[in-house]
C-alpha positions as CSV (number, residue, x, y, z in Angstrom):
1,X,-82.5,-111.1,201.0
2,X,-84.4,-111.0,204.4
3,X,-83.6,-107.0,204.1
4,X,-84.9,-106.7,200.6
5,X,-88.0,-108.0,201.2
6,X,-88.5,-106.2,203.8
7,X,-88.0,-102.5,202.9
8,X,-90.2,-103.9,199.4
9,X,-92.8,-104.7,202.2
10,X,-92.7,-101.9,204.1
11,X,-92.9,-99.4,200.9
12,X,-96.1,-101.4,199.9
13,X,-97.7,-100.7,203.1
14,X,-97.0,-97.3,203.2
15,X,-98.9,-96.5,199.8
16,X,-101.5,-98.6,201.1
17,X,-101.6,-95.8,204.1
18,X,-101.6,-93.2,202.1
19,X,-103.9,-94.7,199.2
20,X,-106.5,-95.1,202.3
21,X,-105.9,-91.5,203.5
22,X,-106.4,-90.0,200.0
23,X,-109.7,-92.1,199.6
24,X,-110.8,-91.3,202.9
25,X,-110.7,-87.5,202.5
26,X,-112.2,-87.4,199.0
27,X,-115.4,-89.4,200.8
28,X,-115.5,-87.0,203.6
29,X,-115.3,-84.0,200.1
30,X,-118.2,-85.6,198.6
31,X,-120.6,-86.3,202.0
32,X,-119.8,-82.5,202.7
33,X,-120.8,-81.8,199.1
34,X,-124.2,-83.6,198.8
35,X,-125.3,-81.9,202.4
36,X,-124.8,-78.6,201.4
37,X,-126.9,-79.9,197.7
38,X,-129.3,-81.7,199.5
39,X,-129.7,-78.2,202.3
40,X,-130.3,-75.9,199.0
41,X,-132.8,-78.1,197.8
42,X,-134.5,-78.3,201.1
43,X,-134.5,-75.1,201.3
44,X,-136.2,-74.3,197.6
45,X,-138.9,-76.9,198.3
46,X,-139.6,-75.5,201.2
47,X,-140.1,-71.9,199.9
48,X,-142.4,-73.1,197.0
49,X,-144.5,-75.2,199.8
50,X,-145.1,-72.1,201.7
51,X,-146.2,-70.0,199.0
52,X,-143.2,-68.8,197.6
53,X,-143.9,-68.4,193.2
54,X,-141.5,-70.5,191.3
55,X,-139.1,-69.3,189.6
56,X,-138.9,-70.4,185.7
57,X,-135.5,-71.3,185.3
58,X,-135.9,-73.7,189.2
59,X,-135.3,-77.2,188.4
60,X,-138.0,-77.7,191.0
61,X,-140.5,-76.8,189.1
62,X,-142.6,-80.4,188.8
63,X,-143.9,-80.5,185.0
64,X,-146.0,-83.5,184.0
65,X,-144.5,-85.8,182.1
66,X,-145.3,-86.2,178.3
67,X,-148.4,-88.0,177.7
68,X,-149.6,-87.7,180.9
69,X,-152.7,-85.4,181.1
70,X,-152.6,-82.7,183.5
71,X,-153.7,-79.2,184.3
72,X,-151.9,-76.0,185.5
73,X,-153.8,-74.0,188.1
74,X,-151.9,-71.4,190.0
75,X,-148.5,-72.2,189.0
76,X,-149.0,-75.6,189.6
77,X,-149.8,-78.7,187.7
78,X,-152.2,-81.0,188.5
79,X,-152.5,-84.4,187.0
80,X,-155.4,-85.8,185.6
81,X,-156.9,-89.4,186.9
């Protein structure tokens, strides 16, 4: 009985161990992931800040939102107040 329990105990604490492992290193995945996203974006905004033209299909392109009034000048959109 004493060595029943036991291995039972020791099996659960293993896929515990590895449970934790596998969570661990899909985290690590997705910080990795949303640094190089977040870089990329960085990098876009900071070409259209310094002059660069936007491109048509960049999802950085700021467009008002509907009903808002607002004005494109050079590429850009200003909003109405």
């Amino acid at each position: 009985m004493l060595t029943g329990s036991s291995v039972l105990w020791a099996l659960i604490i293993g896929v515990m161990v590895v449970a934790w492992v596998r969570r661990r290193r899909k985290n690590k995945e997705t910080l990795r992931r949303w640094e190089r996203e977040e870089a990329e974006e960085d990098r876009r905004l900071r070409e259209r800040l310094l002059g660069a033209p936007p491109a048509e299909e960049d999802e950085l392109a700021i467009r008002p939102v509907s009903g808002v009034p607002a004005v494109e000048h050079d590429g850009r959109w200003h909003i109405l107040h």
